[in-house]
C-alpha positions in Angstrom: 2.9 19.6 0.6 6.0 21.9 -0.6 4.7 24.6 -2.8 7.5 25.6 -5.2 5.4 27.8 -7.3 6.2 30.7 -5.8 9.6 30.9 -4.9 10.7 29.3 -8.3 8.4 30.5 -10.6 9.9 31.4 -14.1 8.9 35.2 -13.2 11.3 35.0 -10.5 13.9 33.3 -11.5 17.4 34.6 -13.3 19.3 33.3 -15.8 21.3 31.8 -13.8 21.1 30.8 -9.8 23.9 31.0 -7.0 24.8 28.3 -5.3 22.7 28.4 -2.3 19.1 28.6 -4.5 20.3 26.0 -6.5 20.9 24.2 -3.3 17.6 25.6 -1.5 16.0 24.1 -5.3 17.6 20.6 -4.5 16.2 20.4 -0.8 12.7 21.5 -2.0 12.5 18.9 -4.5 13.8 16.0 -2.5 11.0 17.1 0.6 8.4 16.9 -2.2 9.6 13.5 -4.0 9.7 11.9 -0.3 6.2 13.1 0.2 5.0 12.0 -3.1 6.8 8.6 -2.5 4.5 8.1 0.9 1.4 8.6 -1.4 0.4 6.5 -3.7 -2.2 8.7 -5.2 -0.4 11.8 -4.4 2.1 10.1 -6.6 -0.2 9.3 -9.7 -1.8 12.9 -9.2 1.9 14.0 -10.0 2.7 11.9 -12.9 -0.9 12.8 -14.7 -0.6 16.4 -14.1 3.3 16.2 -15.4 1.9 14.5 -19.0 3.9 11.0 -18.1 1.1 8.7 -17.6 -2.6 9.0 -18.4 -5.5 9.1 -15.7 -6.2 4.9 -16.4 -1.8 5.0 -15.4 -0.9 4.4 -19.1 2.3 5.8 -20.2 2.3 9.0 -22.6 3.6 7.9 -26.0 6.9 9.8 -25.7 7.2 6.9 -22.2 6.4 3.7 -24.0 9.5 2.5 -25.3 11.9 3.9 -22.4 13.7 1.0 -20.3 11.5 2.0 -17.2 10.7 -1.2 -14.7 6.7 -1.8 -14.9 5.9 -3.3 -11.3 
């Protein structure tokens, strides 16, 4: 799993990022979205912890009436 907590924690970063962390930023989150989407429960973990869904996989009441395909 990709642990972005360190490197990109609020504490460390600036107002603003050069081009190359904001880059680095991109490649960390697409490695950690393509190992969430080969996890099912990995997945869900991610979506409770992030306030979007609740444990049962219910979506949050700010989610409900967002166009989003149920399937």
């Amino acid at each position: 799993m990709v642990d972005l907590r360190h490197k990109y924690s609020p504490s460390t970063l600036r107002t603003t990022m050069s081009t190359k962390e904001i880059k680095d930023l991109v490649e960390a989150i697409e490695k950690y979205s393509k190992q969430l989407s080969k996890d099912k429960r990995a997945s869900k973990a991610f979506l409770v912890k992030a306030g979007i869904i609740t444990p049962k996989g219910n979506l949050r009441a700010p989610y409900k009436h967002l166009c989003i395909p149920q399937g």
